[in-house]
matplotlib code that plots the C-alpha trace (Angstrom):
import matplotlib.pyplot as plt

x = [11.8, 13.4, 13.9, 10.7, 9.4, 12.0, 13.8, 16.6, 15.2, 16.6, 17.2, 16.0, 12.6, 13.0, 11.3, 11.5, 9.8, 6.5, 6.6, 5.7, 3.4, 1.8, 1.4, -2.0, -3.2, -3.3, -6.9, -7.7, -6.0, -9.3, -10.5, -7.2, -7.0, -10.6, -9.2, -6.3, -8.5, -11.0, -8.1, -6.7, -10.2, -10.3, -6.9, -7.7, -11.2, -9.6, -7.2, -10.0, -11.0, -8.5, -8.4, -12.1, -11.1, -8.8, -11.6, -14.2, -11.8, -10.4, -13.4, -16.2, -14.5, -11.8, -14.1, -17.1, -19.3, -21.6, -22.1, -21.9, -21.9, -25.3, -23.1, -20.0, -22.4, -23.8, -20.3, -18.8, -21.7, -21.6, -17.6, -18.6, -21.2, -18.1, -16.3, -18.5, -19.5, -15.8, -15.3, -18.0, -16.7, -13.2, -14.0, -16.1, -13.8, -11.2, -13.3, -13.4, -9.6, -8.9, -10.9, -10.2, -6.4, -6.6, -8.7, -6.0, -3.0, -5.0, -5.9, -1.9, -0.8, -3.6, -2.5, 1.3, 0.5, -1.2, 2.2, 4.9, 6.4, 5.9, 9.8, 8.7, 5.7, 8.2, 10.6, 8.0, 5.6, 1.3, 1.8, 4.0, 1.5, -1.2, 0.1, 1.0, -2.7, -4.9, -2.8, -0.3, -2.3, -5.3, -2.7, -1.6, -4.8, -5.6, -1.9, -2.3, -5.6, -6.0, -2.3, -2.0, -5.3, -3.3, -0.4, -1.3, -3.7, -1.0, 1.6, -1.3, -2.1, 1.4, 2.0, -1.1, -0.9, 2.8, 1.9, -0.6, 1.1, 4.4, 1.9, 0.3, 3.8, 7.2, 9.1, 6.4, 6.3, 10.0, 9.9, 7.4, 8.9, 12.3, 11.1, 10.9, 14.7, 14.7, 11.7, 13.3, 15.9, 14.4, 11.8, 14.6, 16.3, 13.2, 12.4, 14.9, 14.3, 10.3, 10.8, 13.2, 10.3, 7.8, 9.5, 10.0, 6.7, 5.6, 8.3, 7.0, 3.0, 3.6, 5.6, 2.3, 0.4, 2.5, 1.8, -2.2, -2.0, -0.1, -1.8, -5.6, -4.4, -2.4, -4.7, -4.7, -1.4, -1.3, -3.5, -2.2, 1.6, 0.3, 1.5, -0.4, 1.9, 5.3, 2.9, 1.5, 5.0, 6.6, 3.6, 4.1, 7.3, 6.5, 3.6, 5.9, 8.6, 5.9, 4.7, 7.8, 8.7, 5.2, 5.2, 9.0, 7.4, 4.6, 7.2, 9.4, 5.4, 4.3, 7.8, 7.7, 3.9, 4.7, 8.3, 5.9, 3.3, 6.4, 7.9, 4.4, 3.3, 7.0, 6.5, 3.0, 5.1, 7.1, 4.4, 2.9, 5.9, 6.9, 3.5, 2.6, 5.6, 4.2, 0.7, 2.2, 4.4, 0.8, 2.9, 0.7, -3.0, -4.6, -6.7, -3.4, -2.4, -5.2, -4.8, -1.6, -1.8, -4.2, -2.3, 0.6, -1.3, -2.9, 0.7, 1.6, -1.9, -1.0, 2.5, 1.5, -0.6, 1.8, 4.0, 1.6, 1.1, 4.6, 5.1, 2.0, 4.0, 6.8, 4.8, 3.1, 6.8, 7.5, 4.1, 5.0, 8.8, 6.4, 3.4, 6.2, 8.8, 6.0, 4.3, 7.4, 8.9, 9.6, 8.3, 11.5, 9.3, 8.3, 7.8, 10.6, 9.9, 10.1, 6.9, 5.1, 5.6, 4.5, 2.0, 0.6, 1.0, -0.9, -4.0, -4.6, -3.2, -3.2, -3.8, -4.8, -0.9, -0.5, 0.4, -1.8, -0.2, 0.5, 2.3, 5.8, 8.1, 11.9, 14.6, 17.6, 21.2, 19.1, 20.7, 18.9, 19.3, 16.7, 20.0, 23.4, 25.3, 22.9, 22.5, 19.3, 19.6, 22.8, 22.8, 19.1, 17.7, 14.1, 11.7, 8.3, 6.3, 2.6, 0.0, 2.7, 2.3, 5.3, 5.5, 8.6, 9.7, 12.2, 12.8, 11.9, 14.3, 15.6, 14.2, 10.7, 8.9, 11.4, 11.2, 7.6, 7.9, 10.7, 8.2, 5.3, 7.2, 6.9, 10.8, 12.7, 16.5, 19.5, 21.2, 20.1, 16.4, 13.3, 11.2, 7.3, 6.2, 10.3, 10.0, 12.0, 9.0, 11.1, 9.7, 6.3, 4.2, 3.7, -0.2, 0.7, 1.4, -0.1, -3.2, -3.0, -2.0, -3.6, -2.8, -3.6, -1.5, -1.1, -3.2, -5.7, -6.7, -10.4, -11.3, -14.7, -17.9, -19.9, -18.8, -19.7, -18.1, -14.7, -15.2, -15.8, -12.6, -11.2, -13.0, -15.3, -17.6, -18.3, -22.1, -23.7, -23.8, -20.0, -19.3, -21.3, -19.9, -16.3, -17.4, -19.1, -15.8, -13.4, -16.4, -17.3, -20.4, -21.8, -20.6, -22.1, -25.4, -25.5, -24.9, -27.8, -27.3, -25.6, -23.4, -24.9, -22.2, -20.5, -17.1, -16.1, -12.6, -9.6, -12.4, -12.1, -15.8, -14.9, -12.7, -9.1, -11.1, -13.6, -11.4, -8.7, -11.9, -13.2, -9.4, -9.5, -12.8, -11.7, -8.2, -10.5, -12.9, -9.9, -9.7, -5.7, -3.3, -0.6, -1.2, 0.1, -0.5, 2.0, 1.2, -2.6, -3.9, -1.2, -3.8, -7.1, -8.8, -8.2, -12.1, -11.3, -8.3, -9.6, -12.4, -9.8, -7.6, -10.3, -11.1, -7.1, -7.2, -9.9, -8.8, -4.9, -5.6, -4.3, -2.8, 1.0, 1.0, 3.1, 2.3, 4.5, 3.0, 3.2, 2.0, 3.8, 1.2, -0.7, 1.8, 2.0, -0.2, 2.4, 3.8, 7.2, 8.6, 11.6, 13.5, 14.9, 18.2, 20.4, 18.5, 19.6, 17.7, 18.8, 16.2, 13.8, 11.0, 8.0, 6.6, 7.4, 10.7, 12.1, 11.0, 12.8, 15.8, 16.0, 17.5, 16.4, 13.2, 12.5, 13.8, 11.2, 8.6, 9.3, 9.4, 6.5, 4.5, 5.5, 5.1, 1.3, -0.1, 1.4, -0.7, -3.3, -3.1, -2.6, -5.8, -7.9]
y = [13.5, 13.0, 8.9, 8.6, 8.6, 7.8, 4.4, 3.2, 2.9, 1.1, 2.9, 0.5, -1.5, -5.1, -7.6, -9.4, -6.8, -7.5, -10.9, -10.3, -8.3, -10.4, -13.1, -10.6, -11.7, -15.3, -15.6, -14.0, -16.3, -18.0, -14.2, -13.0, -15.7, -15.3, -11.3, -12.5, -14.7, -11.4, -9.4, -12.0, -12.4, -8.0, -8.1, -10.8, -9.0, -6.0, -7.4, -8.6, -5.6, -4.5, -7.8, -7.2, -3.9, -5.8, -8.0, -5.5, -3.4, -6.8, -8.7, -6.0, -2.6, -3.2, -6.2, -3.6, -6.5, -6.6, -10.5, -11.8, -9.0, -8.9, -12.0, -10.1, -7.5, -9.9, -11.3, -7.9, -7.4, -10.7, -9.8, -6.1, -7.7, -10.1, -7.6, -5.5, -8.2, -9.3, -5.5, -5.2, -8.9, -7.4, -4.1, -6.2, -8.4, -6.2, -3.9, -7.0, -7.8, -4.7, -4.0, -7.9, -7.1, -3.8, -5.9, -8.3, -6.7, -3.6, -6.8, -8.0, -4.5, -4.3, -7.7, -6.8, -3.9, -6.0, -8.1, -5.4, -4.1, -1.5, -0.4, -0.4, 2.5, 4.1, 4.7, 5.0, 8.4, 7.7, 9.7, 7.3, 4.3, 6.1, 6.8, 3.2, 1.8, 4.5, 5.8, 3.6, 0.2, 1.8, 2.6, -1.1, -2.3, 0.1, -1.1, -5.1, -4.8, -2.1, -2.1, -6.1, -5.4, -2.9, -4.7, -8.1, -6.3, -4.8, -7.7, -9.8, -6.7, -5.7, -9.8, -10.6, -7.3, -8.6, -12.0, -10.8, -8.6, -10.8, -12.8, -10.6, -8.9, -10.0, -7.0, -4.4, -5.4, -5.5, -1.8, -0.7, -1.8, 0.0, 3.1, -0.1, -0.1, 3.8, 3.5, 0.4, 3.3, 5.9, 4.4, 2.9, 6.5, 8.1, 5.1, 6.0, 9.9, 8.8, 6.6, 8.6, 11.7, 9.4, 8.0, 11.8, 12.0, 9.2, 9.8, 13.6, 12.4, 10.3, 13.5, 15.8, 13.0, 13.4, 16.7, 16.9, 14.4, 16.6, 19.6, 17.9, 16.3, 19.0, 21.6, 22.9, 23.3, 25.0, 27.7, 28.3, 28.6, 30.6, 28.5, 29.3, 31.2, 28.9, 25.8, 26.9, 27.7, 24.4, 22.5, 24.7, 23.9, 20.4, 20.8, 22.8, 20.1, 17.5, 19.9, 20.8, 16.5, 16.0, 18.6, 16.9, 13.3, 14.7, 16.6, 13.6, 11.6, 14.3, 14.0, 10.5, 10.2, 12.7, 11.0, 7.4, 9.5, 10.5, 7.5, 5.7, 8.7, 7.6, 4.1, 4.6, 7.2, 4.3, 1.9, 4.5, 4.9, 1.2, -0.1, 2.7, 1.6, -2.2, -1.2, 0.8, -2.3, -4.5, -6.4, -5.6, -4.8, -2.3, -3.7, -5.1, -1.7, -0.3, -2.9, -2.6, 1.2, 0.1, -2.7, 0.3, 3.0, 0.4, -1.6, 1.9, 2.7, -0.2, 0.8, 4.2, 2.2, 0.7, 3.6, 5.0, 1.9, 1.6, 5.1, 4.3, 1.5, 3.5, 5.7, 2.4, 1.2, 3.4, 2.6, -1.1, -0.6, 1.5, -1.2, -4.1, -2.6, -2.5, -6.2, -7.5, -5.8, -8.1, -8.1, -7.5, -9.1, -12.6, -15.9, -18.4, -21.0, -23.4, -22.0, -21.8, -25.2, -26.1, -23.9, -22.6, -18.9, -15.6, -16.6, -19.8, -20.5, -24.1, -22.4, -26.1, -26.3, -23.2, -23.3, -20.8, -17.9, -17.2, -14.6, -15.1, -12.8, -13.0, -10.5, -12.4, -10.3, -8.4, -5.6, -3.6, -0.6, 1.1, 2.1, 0.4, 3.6, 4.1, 1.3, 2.1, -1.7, -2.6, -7.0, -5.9, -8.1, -8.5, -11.0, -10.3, -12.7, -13.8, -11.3, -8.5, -5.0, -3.0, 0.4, 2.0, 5.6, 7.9, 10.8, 10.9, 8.5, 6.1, 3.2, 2.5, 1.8, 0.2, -2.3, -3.0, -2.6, -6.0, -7.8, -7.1, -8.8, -5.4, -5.7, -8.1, -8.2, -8.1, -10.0, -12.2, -13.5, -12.4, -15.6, -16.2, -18.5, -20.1, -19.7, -18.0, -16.2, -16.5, -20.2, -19.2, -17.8, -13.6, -14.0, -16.6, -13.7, -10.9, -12.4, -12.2, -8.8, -5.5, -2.1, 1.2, 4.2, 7.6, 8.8, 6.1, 5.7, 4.9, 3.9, 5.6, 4.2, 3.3, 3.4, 0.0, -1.5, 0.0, -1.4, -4.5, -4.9, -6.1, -9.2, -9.2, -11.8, -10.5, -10.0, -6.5, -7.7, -8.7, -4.3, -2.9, -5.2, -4.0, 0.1, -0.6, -2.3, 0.9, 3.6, 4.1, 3.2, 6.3, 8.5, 6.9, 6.4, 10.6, 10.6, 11.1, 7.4, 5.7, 2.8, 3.7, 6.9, 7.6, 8.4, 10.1, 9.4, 8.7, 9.5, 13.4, 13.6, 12.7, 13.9, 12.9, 10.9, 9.1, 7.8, 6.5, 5.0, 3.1, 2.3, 0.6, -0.9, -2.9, -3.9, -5.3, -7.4, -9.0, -10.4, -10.6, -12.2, -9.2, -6.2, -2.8, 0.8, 3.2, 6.8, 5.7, 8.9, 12.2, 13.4, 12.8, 15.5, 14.3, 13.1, 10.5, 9.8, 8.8, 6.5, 4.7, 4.4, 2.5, 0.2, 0.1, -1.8, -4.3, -5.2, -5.4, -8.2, -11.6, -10.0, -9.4, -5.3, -2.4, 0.5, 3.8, 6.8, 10.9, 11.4, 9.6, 9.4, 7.0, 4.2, 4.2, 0.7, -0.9, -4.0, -2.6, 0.3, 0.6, 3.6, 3.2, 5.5, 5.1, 2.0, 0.4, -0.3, 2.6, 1.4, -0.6, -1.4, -0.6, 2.9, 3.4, 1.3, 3.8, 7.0, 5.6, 5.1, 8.8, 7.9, 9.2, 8.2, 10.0, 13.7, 12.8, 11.9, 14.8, 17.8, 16.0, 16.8, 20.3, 21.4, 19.5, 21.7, 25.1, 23.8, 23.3, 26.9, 28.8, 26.6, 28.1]
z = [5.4, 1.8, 2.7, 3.7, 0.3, -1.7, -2.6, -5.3, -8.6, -11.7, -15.0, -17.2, -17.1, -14.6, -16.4, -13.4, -11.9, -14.4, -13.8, -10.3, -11.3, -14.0, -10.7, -9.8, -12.9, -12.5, -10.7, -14.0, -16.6, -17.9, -18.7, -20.3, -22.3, -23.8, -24.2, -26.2, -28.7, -28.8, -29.6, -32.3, -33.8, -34.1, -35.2, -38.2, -39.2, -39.5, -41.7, -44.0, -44.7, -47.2, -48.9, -49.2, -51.1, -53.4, -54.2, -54.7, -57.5, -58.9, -59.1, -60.1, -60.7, -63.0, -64.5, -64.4, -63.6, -60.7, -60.6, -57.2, -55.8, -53.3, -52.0, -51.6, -49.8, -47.3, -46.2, -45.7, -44.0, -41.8, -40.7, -39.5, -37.5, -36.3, -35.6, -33.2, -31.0, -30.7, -29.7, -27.2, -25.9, -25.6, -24.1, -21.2, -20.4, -20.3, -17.9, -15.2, -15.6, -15.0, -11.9, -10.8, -11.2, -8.8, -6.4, -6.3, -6.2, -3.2, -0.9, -1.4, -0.3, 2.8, 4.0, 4.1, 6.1, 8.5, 8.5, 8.6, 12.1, 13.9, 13.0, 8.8, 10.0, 12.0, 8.7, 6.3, 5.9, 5.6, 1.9, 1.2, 1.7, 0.2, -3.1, -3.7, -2.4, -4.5, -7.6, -7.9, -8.0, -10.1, -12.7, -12.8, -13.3, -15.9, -18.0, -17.0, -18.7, -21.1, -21.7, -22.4, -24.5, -26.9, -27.1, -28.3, -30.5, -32.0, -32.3, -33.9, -36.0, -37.1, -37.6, -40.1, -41.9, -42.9, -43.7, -46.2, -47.8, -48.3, -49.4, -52.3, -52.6, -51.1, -53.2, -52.2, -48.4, -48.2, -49.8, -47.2, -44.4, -44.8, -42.3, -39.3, -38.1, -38.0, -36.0, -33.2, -33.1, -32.3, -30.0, -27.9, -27.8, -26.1, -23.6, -21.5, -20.8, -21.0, -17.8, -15.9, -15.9, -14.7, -12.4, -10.7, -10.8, -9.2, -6.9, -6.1, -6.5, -2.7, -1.1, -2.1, -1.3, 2.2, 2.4, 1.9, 4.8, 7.0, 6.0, 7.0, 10.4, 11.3, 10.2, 14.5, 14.8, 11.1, 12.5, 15.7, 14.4, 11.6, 9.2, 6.0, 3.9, 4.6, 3.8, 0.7, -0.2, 0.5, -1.4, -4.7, -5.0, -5.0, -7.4, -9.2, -9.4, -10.3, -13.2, -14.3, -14.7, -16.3, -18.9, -20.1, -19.7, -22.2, -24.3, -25.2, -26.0, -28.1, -30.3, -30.6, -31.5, -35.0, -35.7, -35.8, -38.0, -40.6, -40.5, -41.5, -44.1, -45.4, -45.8, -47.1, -49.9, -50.6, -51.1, -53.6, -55.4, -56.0, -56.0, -58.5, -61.4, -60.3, -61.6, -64.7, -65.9, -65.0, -62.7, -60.0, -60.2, -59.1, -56.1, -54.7, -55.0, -52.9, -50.6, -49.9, -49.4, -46.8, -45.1, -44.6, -43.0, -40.9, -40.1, -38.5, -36.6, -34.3, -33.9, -32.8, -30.3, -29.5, -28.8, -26.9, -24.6, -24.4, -23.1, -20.8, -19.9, -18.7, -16.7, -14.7, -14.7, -12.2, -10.1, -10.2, -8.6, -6.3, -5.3, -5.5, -3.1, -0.6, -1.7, -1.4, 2.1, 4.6, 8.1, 10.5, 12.9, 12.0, 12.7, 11.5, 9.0, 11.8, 13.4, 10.7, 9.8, 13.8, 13.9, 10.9, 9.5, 11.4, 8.3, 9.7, 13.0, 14.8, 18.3, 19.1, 19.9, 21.7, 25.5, 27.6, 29.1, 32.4, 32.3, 33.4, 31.7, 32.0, 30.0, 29.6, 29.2, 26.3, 24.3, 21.5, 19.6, 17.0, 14.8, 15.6, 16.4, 19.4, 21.4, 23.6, 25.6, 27.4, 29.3, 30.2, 32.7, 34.2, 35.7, 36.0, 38.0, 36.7, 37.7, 38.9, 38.0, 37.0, 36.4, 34.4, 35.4, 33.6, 31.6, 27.9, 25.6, 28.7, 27.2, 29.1, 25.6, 24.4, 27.2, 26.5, 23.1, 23.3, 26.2, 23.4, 20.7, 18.4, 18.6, 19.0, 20.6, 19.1, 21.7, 24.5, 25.3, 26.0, 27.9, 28.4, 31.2, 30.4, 26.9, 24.7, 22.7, 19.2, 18.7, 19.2, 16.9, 17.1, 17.2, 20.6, 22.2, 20.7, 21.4, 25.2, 25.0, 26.1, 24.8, 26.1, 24.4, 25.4, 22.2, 21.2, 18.0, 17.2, 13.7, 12.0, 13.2, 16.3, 19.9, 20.3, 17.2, 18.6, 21.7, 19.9, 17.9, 20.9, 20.2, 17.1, 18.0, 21.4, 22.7, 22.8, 26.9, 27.2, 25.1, 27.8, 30.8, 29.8, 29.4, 32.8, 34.1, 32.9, 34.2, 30.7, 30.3, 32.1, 29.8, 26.6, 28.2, 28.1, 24.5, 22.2, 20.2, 23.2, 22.2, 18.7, 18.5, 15.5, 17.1, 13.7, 11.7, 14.4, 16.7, 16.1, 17.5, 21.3, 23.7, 24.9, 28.2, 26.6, 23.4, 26.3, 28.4, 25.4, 24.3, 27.7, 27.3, 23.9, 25.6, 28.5, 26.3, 24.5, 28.3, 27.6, 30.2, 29.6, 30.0, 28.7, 30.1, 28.1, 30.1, 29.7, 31.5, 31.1, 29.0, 31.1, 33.6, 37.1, 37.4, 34.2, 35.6, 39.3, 37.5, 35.2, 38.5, 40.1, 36.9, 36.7, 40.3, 39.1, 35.8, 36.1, 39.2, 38.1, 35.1, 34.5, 33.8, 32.8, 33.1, 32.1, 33.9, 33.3, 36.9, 39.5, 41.8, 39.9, 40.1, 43.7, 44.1, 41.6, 43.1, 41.6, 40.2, 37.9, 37.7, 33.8, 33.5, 30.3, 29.3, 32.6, 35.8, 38.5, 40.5, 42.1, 44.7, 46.3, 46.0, 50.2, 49.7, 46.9, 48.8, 51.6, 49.9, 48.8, 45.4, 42.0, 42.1, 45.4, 43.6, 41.1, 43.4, 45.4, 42.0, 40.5, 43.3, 44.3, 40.6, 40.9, 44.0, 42.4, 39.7, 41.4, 43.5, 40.1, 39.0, 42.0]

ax = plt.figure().add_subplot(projection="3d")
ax.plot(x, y, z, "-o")
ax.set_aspect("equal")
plt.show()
C-alpha cells in the first residue's frame, strides 16, 4: 500500500519543474501581464508616499509655510485614488488567473486519465488521484496567482524603495542595508527543512485521502468484520503523522517570520542611528530622515512577504512534483508516433482511414507478464474466426483476463503479435479498436444519474428509441418500466441504488447500443439470480450472432452454446472444443463440468 501513494522526490526545488507548471499559465499571459503592470503601478505609488513625507516636512514644516499646500493636498489625494483602483484592478484579475489556472491545469489532469492504461490504475490507489485533482491543483492556482502577485510586488517594491534612497542617500542606504546578507543566509538555511515537512504532508494528505475512500466504499464490509476500532486506529496514526509534520512545517515559519522582523527593526536602528548624526551635522535634513526611516520599514514589509510566499511556495512545491508526476505519466498503452501522424491522435481521429472490422482475431507466439519475474503468457497462440464465440475456462490466475485483456488492446505483448482481420493491431490507432468493442464486467460500474443516460454512454448521440430498443434487446426494459421514473431513474453514485441484476442488464444494454463488432463477456452473470441470468442468456444468443465474443463464465453451464471452449491452464491452452466434444474427451474440463454441477443441485436441495 506504501507505493501506491508515494513516489521519489527531490530535495531541493526543480525549476524545471515550475516551468512546466508556468505552461498552465499561458492561455492567461494577456491577464498576467496586465497583473504585473498593476503590481508595478502599486509598488511605485507606494513608494511615493514617503517622498511625499519628505516633501511635506521640507517644503512646509521645517519652512513653516503653508504655500502650495491645498495643491500638495489634492495630489496626494489624486495618487491614493491611483492606488485603490490599481488594488481593486489587481485583486480582480488575480481572482480570474487564479481560477483560470486551476481550470487549466484540472482539465490537463482529467484528460490524462482518460489516456493512461488500465496497468497505471492497477498500481496507483483512488486517494492517490484524488489528492492531486482537488487539493493539490487548488493549491497551484492559489501560488501561480496569488503567489506571482506577491512576489513581483515585492521585487518591484524592494527594487524602487533602493533606487530612491541611493538616490537621496548612497551612504545611508548602504548603512541600512547591512542586515540583507544575514537575511539571504538565513532564509536559505530554513528552505530546506521548510520543504522537506511539506512535502510529508502532502505525501500523508493522499494516504488519508486513501483512507476516507476506503472507509465510505467499504463501509459494508467495515461493519460486518467489525472493523471500527482497528480503523479508527490506523487513520489516527496517519492524522497523527500529518500533524506531527505540520505543526514542524509551521514551527520553522513562525521562526523565520520574527528573525525577518529583527533583522528589519535592526536595519531600521541603523538607519536612525546614521541618519540621526547626518541630521545633527545638517548633512541630511530632516524630511530625508523621515523618509528614509520609512523607505526601511517598508524595504522589509515586502521581504517578510516575500518570506512568507516563499515558504507558501515550498508547501505548493511539493503539490506541483505531485500534479506533474501525474500530467506528465505516460500511457504504457499508446499509439506510436507513426499512427498518429496516419491517423490523427484519440482528440481528433481521421476514422475516414480506418478499415472496418470484421472481427478476425489471431494471437501470434505471444508471451506477456504483468511483472517480469512472473511471466503469465508463454508462445500463446489463438485464432478466432469472425463472428465465433469463445468462452475461456479455468481456475482463478490462469490467465483468461489476461487473454482478453491483450485481444482488447488494454495490454499489449511483450513478445509476438496480436492480429485484427490480419493486422497486427500496434499500427492502428487504440480508439480503431476500442471503438468496436463491447464490455460487460463482472461488477459494472454505473456513473450518477439517469438509467437512460447510462444506457446512453454507449453511444451519446443515440435516440431515446435506439436506449429502449437495446434495454428491450438484453430483457431490460421490463424491469425499468416498474420503476417509479422509468428510464428517468436516478441509478445513484456507482449505481448504489439498484441491484447486482439490473446494473449488469443495463451494463449490457450500453455495450449493445455501441453496436460493437467484438465482444466481451468477463463472468457477466456469477452474480445474477438464475431468473436474470436465464433472460440475459436469451439476449446473450441474439446479440453475440455475427459478433466475434468471449465470454469468461463462473457457471459452466452457461457457455455450453459457445462455438468453442478453451480450457486455460498455466497460461497455456489445455484444451479445446465443443461443449459435447470436451465432455467426451473426459479431460480437465469434463472434472470441472462434472463438480460444478454436483455442487449446483446440493445447492439447490439445501435451497428448498
Amino acid at each position: 500500500m506504501h507505493d501506491l501513494f508515494e513516489e521519489p522526490q527531490q530535495e531541493k526545488i526543480d525549476l524545471k519543474l515550475w516551468r512546466e507548471i508556468l505552461k498552465f499559465a499561458k492561455p492567461f499571459k494577456r491577464e498576467l501581464l496586465t497583473l504585473i503592470a498593476f503590481v508595478i503601478g502599486v509598488a511605485l505609488i507606494d513608494a511615493i508616499f514617503p517622498y511625499m513625507s519628505k516633501i511635506a516636512i521640507d517644503r512646509f514644516v521645517v519652512p513653516q509655510t503653508t504655500s502650495g499646500l491645498g495643491w500638495f493636498a489634492a495630489a496626494f489625494a489624486v495618487i491614493v485614488t491611483a492606488q485603490a483602483l490599481n488594488v481593486y484592478a489587481f485583486i480582480m484579475t488575480a481572482g480570474k488567473v487564479e481560477s483560470g489556472i486551476s481550470y487549466e491545469i484540472r482539465k490537463a489532469g482529467f484528460a490524462r486519465l482518460q489516456e493512461l492504461s488500465l496497468s497505471f490504475y492497477d498500481k496507483k490507489a483512488v486517494g492517490w488521484l484524488m489528492a492531486r485533482m482537488t487539493s493539490d491543483i487548488n493549491r497551484l492556482g492559489e501560488i501561480i496567482s496569488w503567489g506571482c502577485v506577491d512576489l513581483f510586488w515585492g521585487a518591484a517594491s524592494m527594487v524602487t524603495y533602493l533606487a530612491v534612497m541611493f538616490s537621496l542617500n548612497w551612504q545611508l542606504a548602504l548603512v541600512s542595508m547591512t542586515v540583507v546578507p544575514v537575511l539571504v543566509v538565513i532564509s536559505l538555511a530554513f528552505q530546506k527543512r521548510i520543504l522537506r515537512e511539506h512535502r510529508l504532508v502532502r505525501r500523508i494528505n493522499s494516504r488519508i485521502t486513501g483512507a476516507y475512500n476506503e472507509g465510505i466504499s467499504g463501509a459494508t464490509t467495515t461493519k460486518i468484520m467489525s472493523r471500527e476500532e482497528e480503523n479508527l486506529k490506523e487513520f489516527a496514526e496517519l492524522t497523527g503523522s500529518m500533524r506531527a509534520s505540520a505543526i514542524r512545517a509551521a514551527v520553522y515559519s513562525s521562526l523565520f517570520m520574527p528573525i525577518v522582523l529583527v533583522l528589519g527593526s535592526i536595519g531600521t536602528s541603523l538607519a536612525l542611528w546614521y541618519g540621526g548624526s547626518g541630521v545633527m551635522r545638517e548633512a541630511i535634513s530632516y524630511g530625508v530622515l523621515v523618509a528614509f526611516i520609512s523607505y526601511t520599514i517598508q524595504f522589509f514589509e515586502p521581504v517578510r512577504e516575500m518570506a512568507r510566499v516563499l515558504a507558501e511556495l515550498q508547501a505548493a512545491h511539493a503539490s506541483a512534483e505531485r500534479v506533474i508526476s501525474l500530467v506528465l505519466t505516460e500511457p504504457e498503452i499508446k499509439d506510436s508516433p507513426e499512427v498518429v501522424a496516419k491517423y490523427g491522435n484519440s482528440l481528433n481521429p481521421d476514422r475516414s482511414l480506418w478499415p472496418p472490422i470484421k472481427g478476425d482475431i489471431t494471437f501470434e507466439n505471444v508471451s506477456f507478464a504483468y511483472n517480469p519475474e512472473e511471466p503469465v503468457l508463454t508462445n500463446f497462440n489463438l485464432e478466432v474466426k469472425a463472428g465465433e464465440t469463445i468462452a475461456l475456462v479455468g481456475e482463478t490466475g490462469a490467465g483468461k483476463s489476461t487473454v482478453v485483456n491483450l485481444a482488447c488492446r488494454f495490454y499489449e505483448p511483450t513478445e509476438g503479435r496480436i492480429l485484427i482481420d490480419g493486422i497486427d493491431y500496434r499500427t492502428m490507432p487504440l480508439l480503431w479498436l476500442h471503438s468496436n468493442l463491447g464490455y460487460v464486467l463482472q461488477s459494472p460500474h454505473l456513473f450518477s444519474g439517469t438509467i437512460i443516460e447510462n444506457i446512453r454512454y454507449g453511444r451519446p448521440n443515440a435516440s431515446d428509441e435506439e436506449v429502449i430498443e437495446a434495454a428491450k434487446l438484453v430483457n431490460a426494459h421490463q424491469f425499468i418500466m416498474k420503476l417509479e421514473k422509468g428510464y428517468q431513474t436516478e441509478v445513484g453514485e456507482g449505481g448504489g441504488l439498484l441491484s447486482t441484476g439490473e446494473k449488469q442488464l443495463i451494463s449490457f444494454a450500453r455495450a449493445v447500443l455501441a453496436d460493437p463488432r467484438i465482444f466481451v463477456l468477463d463472468e457477466a452473470t456469477s452474480s445474477i439470480d438464475t431468473e436474470t441470468e436465464l433472460l440475459i442468456q436469451e439476449a446473450i444468443r441474439t446479440v453475440l450472432q455475427g459478433r466475434t465474443s468471449f465470454v469468461i463464465a463462473h457457471r459452466l453451464s452457461t457457455i455450453r452454446s459457445a462455438d468453442r471452449i478453451l480450457v486455460i491452464r498455466d497460461g497455456a491452452i489445455q484444451e479445446q472444443g465443443t461443449h459435447e466434444e470436451l465432455m467426451d474427451a473426459r479431460g480437465y474440463y469434463y472434472r470441472l463440468y462434472t463438480n460444478q454441477f454436483v455442487e449446483e443441485n446440493q445447492e439447490k436441495l439445501l435451497g428448498a
